[in-house]
C-alpha positions in Angstrom: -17.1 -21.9 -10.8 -15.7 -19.1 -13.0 -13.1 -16.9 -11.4 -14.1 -13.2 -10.4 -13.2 -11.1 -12.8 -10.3 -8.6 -11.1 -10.5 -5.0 -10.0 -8.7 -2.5 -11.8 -5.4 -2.0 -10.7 -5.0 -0.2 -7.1 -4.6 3.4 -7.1 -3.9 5.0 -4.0 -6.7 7.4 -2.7 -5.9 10.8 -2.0 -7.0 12.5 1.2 -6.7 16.5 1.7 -6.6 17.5 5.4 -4.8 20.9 5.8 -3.0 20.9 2.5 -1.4 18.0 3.4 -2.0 14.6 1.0 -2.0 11.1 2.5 -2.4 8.1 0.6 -4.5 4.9 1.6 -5.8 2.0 -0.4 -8.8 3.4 -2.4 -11.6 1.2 0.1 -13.8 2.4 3.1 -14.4 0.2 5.8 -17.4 0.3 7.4 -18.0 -1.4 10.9 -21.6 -1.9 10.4 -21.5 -3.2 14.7 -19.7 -4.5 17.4 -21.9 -7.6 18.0 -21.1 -11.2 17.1 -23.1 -14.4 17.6 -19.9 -15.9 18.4 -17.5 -16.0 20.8 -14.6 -17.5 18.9 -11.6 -18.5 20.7 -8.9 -16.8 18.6 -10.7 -13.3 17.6 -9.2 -10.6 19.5 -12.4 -8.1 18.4 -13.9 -6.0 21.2 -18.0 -7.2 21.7 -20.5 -4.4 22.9 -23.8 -3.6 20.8 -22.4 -0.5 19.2 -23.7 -0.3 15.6 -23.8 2.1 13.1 -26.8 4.3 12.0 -27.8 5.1 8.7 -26.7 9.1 9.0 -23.4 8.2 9.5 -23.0 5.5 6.9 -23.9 7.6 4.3 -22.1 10.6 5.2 -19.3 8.3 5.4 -19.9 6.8 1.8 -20.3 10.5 0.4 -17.0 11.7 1.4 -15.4 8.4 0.2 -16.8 8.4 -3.0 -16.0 12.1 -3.7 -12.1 11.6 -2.5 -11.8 8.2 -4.3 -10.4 7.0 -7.5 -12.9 5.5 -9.8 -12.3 2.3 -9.4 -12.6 1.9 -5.4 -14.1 -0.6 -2.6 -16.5 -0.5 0.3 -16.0 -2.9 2.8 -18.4 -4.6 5.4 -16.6 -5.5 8.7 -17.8 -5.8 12.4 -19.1 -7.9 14.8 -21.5 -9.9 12.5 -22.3 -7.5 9.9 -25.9 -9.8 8.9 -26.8 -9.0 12.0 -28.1 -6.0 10.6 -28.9 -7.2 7.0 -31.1 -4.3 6.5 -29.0 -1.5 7.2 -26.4 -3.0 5.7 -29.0 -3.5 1.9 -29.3 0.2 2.5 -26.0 1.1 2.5 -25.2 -0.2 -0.6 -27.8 1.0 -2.5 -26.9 4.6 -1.5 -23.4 3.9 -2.5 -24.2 2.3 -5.7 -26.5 5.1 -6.6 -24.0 7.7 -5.5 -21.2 6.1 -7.6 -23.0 6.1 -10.5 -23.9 10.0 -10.4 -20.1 10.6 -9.8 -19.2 8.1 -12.6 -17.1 6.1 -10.3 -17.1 2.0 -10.6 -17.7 0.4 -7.0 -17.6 -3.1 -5.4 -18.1 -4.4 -1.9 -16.6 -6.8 -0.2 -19.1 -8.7 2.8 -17.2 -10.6 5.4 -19.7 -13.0 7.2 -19.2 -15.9 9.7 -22.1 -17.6 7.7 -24.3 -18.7 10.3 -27.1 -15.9 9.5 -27.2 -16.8 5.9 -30.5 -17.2 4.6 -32.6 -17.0 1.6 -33.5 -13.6 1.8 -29.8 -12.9 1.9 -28.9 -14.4 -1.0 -31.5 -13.9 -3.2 -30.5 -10.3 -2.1 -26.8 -11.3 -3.7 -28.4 -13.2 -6.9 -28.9 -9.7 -7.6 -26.3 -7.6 -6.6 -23.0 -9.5 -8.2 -20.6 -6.5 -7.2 -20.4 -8.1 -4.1 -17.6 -10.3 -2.8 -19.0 -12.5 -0.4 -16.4 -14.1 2.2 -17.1 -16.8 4.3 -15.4 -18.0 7.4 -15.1 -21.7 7.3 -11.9 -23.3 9.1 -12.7 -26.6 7.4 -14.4 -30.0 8.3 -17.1 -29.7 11.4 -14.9 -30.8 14.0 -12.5 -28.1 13.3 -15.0 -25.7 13.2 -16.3 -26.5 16.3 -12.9 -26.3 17.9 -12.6 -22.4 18.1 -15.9 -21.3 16.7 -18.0 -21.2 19.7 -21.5 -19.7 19.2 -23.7 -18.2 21.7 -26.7 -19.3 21.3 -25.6 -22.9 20.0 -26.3 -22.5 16.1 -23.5 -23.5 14.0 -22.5 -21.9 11.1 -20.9 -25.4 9.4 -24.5 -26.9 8.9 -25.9 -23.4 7.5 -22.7 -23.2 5.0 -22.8 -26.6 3.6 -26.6 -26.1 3.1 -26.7 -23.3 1.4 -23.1 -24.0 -0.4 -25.1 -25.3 -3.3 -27.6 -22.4 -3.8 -24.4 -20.1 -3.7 -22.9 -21.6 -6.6 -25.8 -21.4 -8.6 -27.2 -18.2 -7.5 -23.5 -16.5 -7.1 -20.8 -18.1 -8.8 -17.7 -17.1 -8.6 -18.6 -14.5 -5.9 -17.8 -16.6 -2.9 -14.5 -17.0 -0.9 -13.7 -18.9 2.0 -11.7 -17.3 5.0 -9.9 -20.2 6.5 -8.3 -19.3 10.0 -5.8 -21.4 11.2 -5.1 -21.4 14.9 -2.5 -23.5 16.8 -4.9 -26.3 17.5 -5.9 -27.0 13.8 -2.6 -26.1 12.8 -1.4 -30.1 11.9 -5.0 -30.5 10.2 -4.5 -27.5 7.9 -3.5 -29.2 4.4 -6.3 -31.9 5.2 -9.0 -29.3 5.9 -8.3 -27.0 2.5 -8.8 -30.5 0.7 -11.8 -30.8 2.8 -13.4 -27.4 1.9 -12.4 -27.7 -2.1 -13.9 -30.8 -2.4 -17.0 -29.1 -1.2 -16.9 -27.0 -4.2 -15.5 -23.9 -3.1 -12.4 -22.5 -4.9 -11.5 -18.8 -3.7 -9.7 -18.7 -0.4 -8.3 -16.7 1.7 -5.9 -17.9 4.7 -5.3 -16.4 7.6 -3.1 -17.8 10.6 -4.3 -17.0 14.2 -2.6 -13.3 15.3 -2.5 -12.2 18.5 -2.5 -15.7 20.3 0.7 -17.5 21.3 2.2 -20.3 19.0 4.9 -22.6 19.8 7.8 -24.1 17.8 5.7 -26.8 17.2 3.1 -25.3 16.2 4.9 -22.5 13.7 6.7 -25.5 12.0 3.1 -27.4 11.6 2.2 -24.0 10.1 4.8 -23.5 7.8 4.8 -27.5 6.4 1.1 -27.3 5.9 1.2 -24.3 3.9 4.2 -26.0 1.6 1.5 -29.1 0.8 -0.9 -26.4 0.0 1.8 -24.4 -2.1 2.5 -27.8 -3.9 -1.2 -29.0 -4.4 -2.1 -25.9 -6.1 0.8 -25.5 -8.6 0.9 -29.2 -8.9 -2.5 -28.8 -10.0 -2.5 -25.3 -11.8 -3.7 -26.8 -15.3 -6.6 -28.9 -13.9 -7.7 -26.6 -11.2 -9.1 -22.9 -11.1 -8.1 -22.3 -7.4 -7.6 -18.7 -6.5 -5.4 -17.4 -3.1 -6.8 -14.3 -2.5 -3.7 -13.6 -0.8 -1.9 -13.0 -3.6 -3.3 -10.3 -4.5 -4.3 -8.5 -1.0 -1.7 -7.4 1.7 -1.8 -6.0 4.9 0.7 -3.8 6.4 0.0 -5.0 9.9 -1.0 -8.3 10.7 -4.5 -9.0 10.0 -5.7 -5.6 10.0 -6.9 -3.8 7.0 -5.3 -0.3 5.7 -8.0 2.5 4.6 -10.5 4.7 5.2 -12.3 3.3 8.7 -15.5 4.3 10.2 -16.3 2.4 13.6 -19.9 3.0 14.8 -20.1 6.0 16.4 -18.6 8.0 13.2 -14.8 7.8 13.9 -12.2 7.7 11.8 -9.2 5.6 11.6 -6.7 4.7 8.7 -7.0 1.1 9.6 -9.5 -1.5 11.7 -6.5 -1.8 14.8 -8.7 0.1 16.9 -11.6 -2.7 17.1 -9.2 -5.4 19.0 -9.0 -5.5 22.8 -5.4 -5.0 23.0 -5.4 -2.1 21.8 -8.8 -0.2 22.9 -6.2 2.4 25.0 -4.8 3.4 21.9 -8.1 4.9 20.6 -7.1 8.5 20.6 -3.6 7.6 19.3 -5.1 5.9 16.1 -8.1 8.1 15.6 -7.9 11.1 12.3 -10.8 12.2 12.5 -14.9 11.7 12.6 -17.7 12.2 10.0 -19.8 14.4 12.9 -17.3 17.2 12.7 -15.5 18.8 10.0 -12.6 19.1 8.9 -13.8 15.3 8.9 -9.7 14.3 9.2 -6.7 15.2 10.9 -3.8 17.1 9.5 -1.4 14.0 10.7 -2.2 10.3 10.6 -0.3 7.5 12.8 2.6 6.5 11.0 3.5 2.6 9.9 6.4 3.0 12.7 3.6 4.4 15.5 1.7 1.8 14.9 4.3 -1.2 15.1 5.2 0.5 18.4 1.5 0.8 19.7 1.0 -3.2 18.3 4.7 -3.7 21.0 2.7 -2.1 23.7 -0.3 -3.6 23.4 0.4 -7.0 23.3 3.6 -9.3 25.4 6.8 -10.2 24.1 5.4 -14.1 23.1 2.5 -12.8 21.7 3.9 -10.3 19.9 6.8 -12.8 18.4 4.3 -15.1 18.0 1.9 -13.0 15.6 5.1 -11.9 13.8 6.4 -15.4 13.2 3.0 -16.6 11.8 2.7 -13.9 9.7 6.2 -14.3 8.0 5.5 -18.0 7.0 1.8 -17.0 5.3 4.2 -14.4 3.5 6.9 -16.8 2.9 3.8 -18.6 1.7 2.3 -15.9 -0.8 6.1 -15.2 -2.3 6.6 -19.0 -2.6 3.5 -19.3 -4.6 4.0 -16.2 -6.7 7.7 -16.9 -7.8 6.7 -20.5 -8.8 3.6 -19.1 -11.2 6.2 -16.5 -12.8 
């Protein structure tokens, strides 16, 4: 498959609440719902059947666009965001039709557990190639079955290997796999990325379980799994076009995403931290703002410091240490790989 061609470099956006200027990464988040057909063991999200409407998407995609830089992102989080495919079409042709009458270039980025997929769906992306489709797929069938437990009993690995095929024809280069890698499929990790690229997919992004407790064990499974990986690829840099989306996306706090947030109901947040269980209480803490009132943000947002602190209080000691340790070896991991390609 040929590589996605890359965004423009990152410039931060510039927000102006008060008089006083706050940067974030140039990308809106949307939280089309709260729903999920899953029920997967290692996803800290909350679960109710919040979902956006169509008022406040679009308000929220005007005063984006008109703050942002002209290259900039719209992201599609929730829940299951195909859940509600329609609303979600409708979004982005607003947003695409809005960019282009303030001569700004946009892309969107669709993160999907796969199961919903469907023809409609991607004949939908056959024809809208500015999106970035990512797929959550852990690896072989019994290691997506481990944590991914569905609700009403539909799996998402039979409904990704079908369509895998029409994807690469219909949408090359467009399609990234979200492997998560949880303490139970930790020793299997290496064998499972082979798995998934001999499948035919090439983009990937990894993402070790946060929030969940890890052991020694288990950390040092982590760590050697993601050193065979480290080796495959540049071992096999000339004969393979495999791309790590990590390398080029980071996240202040662990795997949360930085920007400009709107949850359902039309609040706004400068990152998704709000939407996991653990740290629902802090609500009021992390909230800047909402699109029903103006001024839309706050003169003051949460600090990186504030949030560490509300991620201490939130979550136990183990867990906490846990998340931490994880996320240093994926970025032991990302520095590994990018010193060895210099």
């Amino acid at each position: 498959m040929a590589p996605m061609a890359p965004m423009a470099p990152i410039v931060p956006m510039v927000l102006m609440a008060n008089g006083n200027i706050n940067s974030l990464p140039p990308q809106l988040i949307i939280i089309i719902n709260h729903r999920c057909n899953f029920q997967c063991r290692y996803c800290p999200t909350i679960r109710d059947f919040s979902k956006i409407n169509y008022d406040i998407a679009i308000i929220s995609v005007d005063f984006f666009l008109k703050i942002a830089p002209d290259n900039c992102l719209i992201k599609f989080s929730g829940g299951e965001p195909l859940m509600n495919f329609a609303l979600l079409r409708d979004i982005i042709i607003f947003a695409r039709k809005k960019a282009e009458i303030l001569h700004k270039k946009i892309q969107f980025q669709l993160t999907t557990n796969g199961s919903l997929l469907n023809n409609k769906i991607i004949d939908f992306l056959k024809t809208n190639r500015d999106i970035e489709l990512i797929i959550s797929l852990d690896g072989d069938r019994d290691t997506q079955l481990r944590n991914r437990i569905t609700k009403n009993k539909k799996e998402s690995f039979d409904t990704i290997i079908l369509n895998r095929h029409k994807l690469f024809s219909s949408y090359p280069g467009r399609v990234t796999i979200n492997m998560v890698i949880a303490p139970n499929t930790a020793e299997v990790f290496y064998n499972n990325f082979i798995y998934v690229l001999k499948l035919g997919f090439n983009r990937f992004n990894f993402l070790p379980a946060y929030f969940i407790y890890w052991d020694k064990n288990k950390i040092k499974l982590l760590k050697n799994n993601f050193y065979k990986i480290a080796r495959f690829i540049l071992g096999n840099r000339n004969k393979m076009d495999i791309y790590i989306r990590n390398l080029d996306f980071t996240n202040t706090v662990p795997l949360f995403n930085a920007g400009l947030v709107v949850d359902c109901n039309g609040d706004i947040f400068t990152n998704n931290l709000f939407l996991a269980k653990y740290f629902a209480p802090f609500r009021k803490q992390l909230k800047i703002g909402s699109v029903r009132s103006l001024p839309f943000i706050k003169t003051h947002f949460p600090g990186l410091a504030n949030i560490r602190q509300i991620i201490k209080e939130g979550v136990s000691k183990p867990i906490f240490d846990s998340t931490m340790a994880v996320d240093k070896v994926l970025t032991s991991f990302v520095r590994y790989l990018k010193n060895e390609k210099s």
